[in-house]
Every structure is written in C-alpha cells, then in structure tokens.
N, C-alpha and C positions, 0 to 999 in steps of 0.2 A: 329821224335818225340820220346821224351820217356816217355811212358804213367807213369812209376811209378812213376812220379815226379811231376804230376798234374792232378790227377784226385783222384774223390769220390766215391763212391757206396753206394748203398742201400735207399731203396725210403727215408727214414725218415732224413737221414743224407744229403741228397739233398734236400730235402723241406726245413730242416735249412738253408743249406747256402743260398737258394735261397729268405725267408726270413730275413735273415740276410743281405742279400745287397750282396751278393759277384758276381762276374762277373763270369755268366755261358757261355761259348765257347759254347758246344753245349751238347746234352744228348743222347747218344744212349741207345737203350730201345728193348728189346729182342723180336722178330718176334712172336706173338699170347700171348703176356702179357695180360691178363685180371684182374677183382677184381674188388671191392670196392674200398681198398689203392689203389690201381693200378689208376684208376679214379680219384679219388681224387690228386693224385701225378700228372697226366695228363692234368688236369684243370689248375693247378697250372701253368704248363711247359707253355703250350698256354696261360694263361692270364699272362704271364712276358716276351711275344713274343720269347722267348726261344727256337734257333734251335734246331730240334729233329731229328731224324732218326732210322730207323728199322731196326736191323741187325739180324743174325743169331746168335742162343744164343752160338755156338762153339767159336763166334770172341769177345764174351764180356769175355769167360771162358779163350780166351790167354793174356786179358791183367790182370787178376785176377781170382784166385780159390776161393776166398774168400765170404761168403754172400753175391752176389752185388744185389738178389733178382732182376734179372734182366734187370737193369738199372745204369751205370756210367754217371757220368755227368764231362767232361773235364773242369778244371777251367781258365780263363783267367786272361794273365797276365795286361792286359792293364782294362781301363774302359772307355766303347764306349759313342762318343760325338755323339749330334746330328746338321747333317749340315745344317740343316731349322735352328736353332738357330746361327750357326757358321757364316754364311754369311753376315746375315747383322749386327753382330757384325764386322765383317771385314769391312765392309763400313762405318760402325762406326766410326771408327777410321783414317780412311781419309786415306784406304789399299789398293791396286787392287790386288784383292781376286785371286788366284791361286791354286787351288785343283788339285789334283790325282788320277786317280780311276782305280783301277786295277777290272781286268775283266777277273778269272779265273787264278789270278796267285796262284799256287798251294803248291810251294815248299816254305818251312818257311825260309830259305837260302834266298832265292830272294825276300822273304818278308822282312826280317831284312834289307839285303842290299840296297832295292829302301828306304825304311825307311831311312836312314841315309841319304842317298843322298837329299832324300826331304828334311830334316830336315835342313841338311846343307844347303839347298839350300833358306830358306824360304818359302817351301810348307805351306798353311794354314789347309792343314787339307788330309786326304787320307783316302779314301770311299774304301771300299769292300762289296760284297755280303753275305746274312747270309749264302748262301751253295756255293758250289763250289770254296771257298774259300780257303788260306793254315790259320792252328791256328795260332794263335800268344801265343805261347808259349816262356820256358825259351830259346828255341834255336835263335827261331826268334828276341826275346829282346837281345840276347848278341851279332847276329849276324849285328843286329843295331847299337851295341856301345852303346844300352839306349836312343838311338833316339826313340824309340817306347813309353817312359815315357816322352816323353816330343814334340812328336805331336798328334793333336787329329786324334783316329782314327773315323771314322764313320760306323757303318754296317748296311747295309739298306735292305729292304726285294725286290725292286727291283732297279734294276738299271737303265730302261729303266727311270722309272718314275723321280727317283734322277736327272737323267739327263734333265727332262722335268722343274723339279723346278730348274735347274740351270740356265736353260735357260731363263724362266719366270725372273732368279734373275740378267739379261743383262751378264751373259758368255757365253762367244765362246768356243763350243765344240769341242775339237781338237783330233782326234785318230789319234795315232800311226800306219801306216797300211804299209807294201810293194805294197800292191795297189795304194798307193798314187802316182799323179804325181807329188806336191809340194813339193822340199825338205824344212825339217825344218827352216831353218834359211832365207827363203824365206816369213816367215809368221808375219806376226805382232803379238806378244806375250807379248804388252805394255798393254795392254786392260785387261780386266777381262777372264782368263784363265780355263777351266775344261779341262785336259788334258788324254785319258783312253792310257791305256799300255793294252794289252794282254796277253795272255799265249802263248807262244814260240813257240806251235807246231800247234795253229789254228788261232791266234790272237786276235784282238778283235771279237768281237760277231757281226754279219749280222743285228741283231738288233739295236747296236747301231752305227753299221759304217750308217745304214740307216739314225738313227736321228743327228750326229752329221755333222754341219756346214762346217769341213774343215778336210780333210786328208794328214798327211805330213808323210814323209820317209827320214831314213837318207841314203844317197848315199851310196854306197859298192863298192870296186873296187877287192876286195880280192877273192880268190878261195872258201873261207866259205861265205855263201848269209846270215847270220843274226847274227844280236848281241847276247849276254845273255839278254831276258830283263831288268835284272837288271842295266847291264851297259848301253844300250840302255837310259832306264827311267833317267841316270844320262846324258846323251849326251842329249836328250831334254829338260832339267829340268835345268840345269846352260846356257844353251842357254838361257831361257827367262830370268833368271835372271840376265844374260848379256846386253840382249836388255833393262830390266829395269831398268841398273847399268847407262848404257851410255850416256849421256847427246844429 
C-alpha cells in the first residue's frame, strides 16, 4: 500500500469527509487519545459503523509528521454495497445469485486479482470482513483491471452471520478447503452459489468451514501442495460458470 496516496488526517478534516459521503476504509486513532473533540470525532466514527483501530502513535508518526492530531483515516477507493439488498435483487431478475466471500484474504494483489476473475466470471457480488481484511486501495483497483468499479463489494461486520442470511436466502455454502474430500467439479454449482476462498496460510476460518453445507478441493498432483488463492478463486469460479454455461 502506499499510504501517501490515500489517506487524511486530523480529526476536523475526517469528520468532513465522513459527512460529506466519501468512503472511509478504516481510521486509525492513536493509543490513549482522549478530549472532548476526540469524543465527538469518535461518536461520529461508530455511528457511520466505521472500522477503527488503536495503534501506537510512532506508527501514525511514519506515515506522516504532519498535524494528523492523532488520527488518519484511509480513504476507499470502491463504495460498499450492501448484500441483504443485492440478493434478492438478483432473484429479481430471474439470476442464480453467485457470491464470493473471501475470509482473511489480506494482500491487496490477491484482492485485485480474485476481483477480476469474479468479475469476468459473472460474480454477483464479493463480501469481505470490516478487519482482517486487505484495503482496496489504488493498488488493488489497478491490480483488478477496474474490475473492482464495476462489482459490488460488500463489507460486513461478521461473516458468520452474512453466511446465515445467505443461507436463510436458499445458497449453498461452498468453502474452498484442502480438508475437503469433494473435488470441485464434483459439485453441483447450477443452484444458488456462496462460495468462501481463504487466506493461503490458514484457510478458511473453523467457524465457517463449521457452518457451511459442502467442502470441495481442487486436486494437486504437483511437488507444491496449493495454489495462490487467487488463481485458486479463478479455477473454482469459471468452473461454475461452466456448469452454468452447459446446457
């Protein structure tokens, strides 16, 4: 990431943007900040459900020497949809709704890249967490090709739950796992699809391998045992759009 190229500082100048409408990524806020302003700016952050975080005021001072009065707030380049609205607009439309939901994927690289591939692929929409997440910044939009302007993202405060209204919304939850004994292409992927990818070196999360319906894996015959997830996410993701191409 390169902070100097997106981001703000100083509480007054982040309360504007955050009235003004603009799409706050997250805000970090300097370890024992206190005040009046300080409060007031803080109400704000939590009533705009605004991810926050508490750092050490050394790590706000390298991305700027400048008055940041304690607090920068990273700007986003996207503007988050929400997928309680997105779904049954897809069924609206006479669509079998297909989502993505990465779960810890942290590098903005592999965010851009699964981006594109969804996009190309007719993904309806790709869910992320508001922490543990990578920004979507200028790098991850170029590393998209601009697929990131042009799928909804979603960010939600939990995932487990996301996955509960998915469910409720007739999708079959499909994680990605090497635990799996199904391979992919074993799986009926015609039907209403929520499909989660993980982060590379833990995978998806125990929580939601718990709640989702069906686990699949893609075979490996190589000396290296796993994809990038991002090629990965494209070897599951034109599979179903195969299966839903084929007559």
């Amino acid at each position: 990431m390169n902070p100097k190229s997106d981001f703000i500082f100083g509480i007054r100048t982040i309360e504007e943007a955050i009235r003004s409408g603009k799409e706050i990524d997250r805000v970090l806020i300097r370890k024992g900040l206190n005040g009046d302003l300080f409060q007031a700016f803080f109400t704000l952050v939590r009533e705009n459900n605004i991810p926050f975080q508490y750092v050490p005021a050394e790590k706000i001072d390298r991305i700027t020497r400048k008055n940041h009065q304690g607090v920068i707030a990273f700007l986003s380049e996207v503007t988050y949809d929400n997928i309680e609205t997105i779904i049954p607009a897809i069924y609206e439309k006479g669509e079998v709704p297909l989502v993505l939901i990465l779960d810890g994927i942290t590098d903005v690289r592999n965010m851009g890249a699964i981006a594109r591939s969804a996009e190309c692929a007719g993904v309806h929409a790709i869910i992320v967490p508001e922490k543990g997440s990578a920004q979507i910044n200028a790098d991850a939009v170029k590393t998209s090709a601009g697929a990131l302007h042009h799928i909804p993202v979603c960010r939600v405060k939990s995932l487990t739950n996301t996955v509960k209204f998915l469910q409720d919304s007739g999708l079959l939850i499909a994680a990605a796992t090497e635990k799996a004994k199904d391979v992919y292409y074993a799986c009926d992927f015609k039907k209403p699809v929520a499909l989660i990818m993980g982060a590379e070196d833990v995978g998806v999360s125990s929580d939601l391998l718990r709640i989702s319906e069906t686990w699949v894996k893609i075979p490996m015959r190589g000396q290296v045992s796993s994809l990038n997830v991002s090629a990965a996410a494209s070897v599951l993701i034109f599979d179903i759009l195969r299966q839903r191409t084929i007559q």
